[in-house]
Structures are given as structure tokens and as C-alpha cells.
C-alpha positions, 0 to 999 in steps of 0.5 A: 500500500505505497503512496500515502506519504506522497500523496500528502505532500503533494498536498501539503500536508504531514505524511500522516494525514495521507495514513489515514486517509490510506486507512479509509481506503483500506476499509473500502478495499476490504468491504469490495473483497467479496464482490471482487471475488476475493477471498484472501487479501494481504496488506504490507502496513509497515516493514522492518525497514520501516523503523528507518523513518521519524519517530514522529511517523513511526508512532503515528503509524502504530497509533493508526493500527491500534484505532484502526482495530479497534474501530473496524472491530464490530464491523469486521466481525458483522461483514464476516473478516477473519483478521490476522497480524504477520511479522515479527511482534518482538518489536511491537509495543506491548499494548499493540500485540495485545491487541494483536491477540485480541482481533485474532481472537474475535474473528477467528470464526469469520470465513467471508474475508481472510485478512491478513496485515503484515506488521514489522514484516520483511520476507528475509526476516520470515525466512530467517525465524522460520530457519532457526525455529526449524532449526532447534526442531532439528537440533532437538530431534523433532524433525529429520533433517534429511525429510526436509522439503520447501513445505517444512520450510513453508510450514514454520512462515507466517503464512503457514496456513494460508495459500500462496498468493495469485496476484501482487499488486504494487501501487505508486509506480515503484517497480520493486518487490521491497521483501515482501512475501519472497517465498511465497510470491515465487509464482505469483502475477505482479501488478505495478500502478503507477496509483497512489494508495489513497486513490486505489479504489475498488475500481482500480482493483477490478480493472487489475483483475480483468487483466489478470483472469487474462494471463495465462499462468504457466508454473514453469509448464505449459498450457 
């Protein structure tokens, strides 16, 4: 979700307004998802490189989580959203993982809409927890280090129980992955727009989508 910083400033106003306005489009996205024919949505809010940036915004984006869960609670439930947090929770203010815990918790029944937000996520950074976590399963002989294969590995990531994703969108007009999803993207289509986050409507989602059911998606085979 990439451009809401930018869309400020060319408005002259502070990076966080754009943050939440970024918020609002969330919520739109989120509610479309059903009509969209979505059944599983990730959103990269926040990296582990994104602790680079002021203090001022930092706390202003983990203040934004916090009201945006707490908001969105009841009508997530109401709309079906199943609600999960990924990313390394180490470095997450304690309130904020507890809160964290608790959304989980309350839509965990919900199967509408899987909604997944990564939070202090990097894609080396899972690889890594997930290889030292199945590393000391090894080391204490819980796992057969010669049985290992690429679902071992998956099944210690954060997305341990949910599908690789079909399409990755990318807004702003950045070309780059910037770490997310590494294994797990290793097949998926990319879509880069030049829209910033704060104008991606619905809209521009099903346009991506029209342009997505035409590819012809190959998996290293043919068709």
C-alpha cells in the first residue's frame, strides 16, 4: 500500500494525514473483497525497514493500527473478516500485540474475508525465524533433517496456513518487490500502478483483475 506519504505532500500536508486517509481506503478495499471475488487479501502496513523513518511517523503509524482495530472491530466481525497480524511482534509495543491477540481472537470464526496485515514484516526476516525455529526442531530431534522439503520450510512462515498468493499488486509506480512475501510470491502475477494508495479504489482493483483472469499462468509448464 505505497503512496500515502506522497500523496500528502503533494498536498501539503504531514505524511500522516495521507495514513489515514490510506486507512479509509483500506476499509473500502476490504468491504469490495467479496464482490471482487476475493477471498484472501494481504496488506504490507509497515516493514522492518520501516523503523528507518521519524519517530514522529513511526508512532503515528502504530497509533493508526491500534484505532484502526479497534474501530473496524464490530464491523469486521458483522461483514464476516477473519483478521490476522504477520511479522515479527518482538518489536511491537506491548499494548499493540495485545491487541494483536485480541482481533485474532474475535474473528477467528469469520470465513467471508481472510485478512491478513503484515506488521514489522520483511520476507528475509520470515525466512530467517522460520530457519532457526526449524532449526532447534532439528537440533532437538523433532524433525529429520534429511525429510526436509520447501513445505517444512513453508510450514514454520507466517503464512503457514494460508495459500500462496495469485496476484501482487504494487501501487505508486515503484517497480520493486521491497521483501515482501519472497517465498511465497515465487509464482505469483505482479501488478505495478503507477496509483497512489489513497486513490486505489475498488475500481482500480477490478480493472487489475480483468487483466489478470487474462494471463495465462504457466508454473514453469505449459498450457
Amino acid at each position: 500500500m505505497d503512496g500515502n506519504g506522497r500523496w500528502a505532500t503533494q498536498r501539503g500536508w504531514p505524511r500522516l494525514v495521507g495514513h489515514r486517509k490510506g486507512a479509509e481506503r483500506v476499509r473500502e478495499l476490504v468491504a469490495a473483497c467479496p464482490g471482487l471475488g476475493i477471498t484472501h487479501l494481504t496488506l504490507y502496513a509497515f516493514s522492518t525497514e520501516n523503523w528507518k523513518r521519524s519517530t514522529e511517523e513511526v508512532l503515528g503509524l502504530m497509533s493508526l493500527f491500534g484505532r484502526y482495530i479497534r474501530r473496524e472491530a464490530r464491523r469486521m466481525d458483522s461483514e464476516g473478516v477473519r483478521m490476522r497480524i504477520i511479522g515479527d511482534r518482538s518489536r511491537i509495543d506491548p499494548k499493540l500485540q495485545r491487541l494483536f491477540s485480541w482481533i485474532e481472537a474475535e474473528t477467528r470464526h469469520n470465513t467471508s474475508v481472510q485478512l491478513t496485515v503484515a506488521i514489522n514484516y520483511g520476507g528475509r526476516n520470515e525466512i530467517m525465524r522460520a530457519s532457526r525455529t526449524l532449526a532447534l526442531a532439528v537440533a532437538r530431534g523433532e524433525v529429520r533433517a534429511e525429510t526436509l522439503n520447501e513445505s517444512s520450510i513453508g510450514a514454520y512462515l507466517d503464512t503457514h496456513d494460508l495459500p500462496d498468493p495469485d496476484l501482487i499488486v504494487r501501487t505508486s509506480g515503484e517497480s520493486r518487490t521491497s521483501n515482501f512475501l519472497l517465498w511465497q510470491g515465487a509464482y505469483a502475477e505482479y501488478e505495478f500502478t503507477p496509483i497512489l494508495w489513497p486513490d486505489f479504489t475498488p475500481d482500480s482493483m477490478a480493472e487489475i483483475l480483468a487483466r489478470f483472469g487474462q494471463r495465462d499462468r504457466r508454473f514453469g509448464g505449459l498450457t
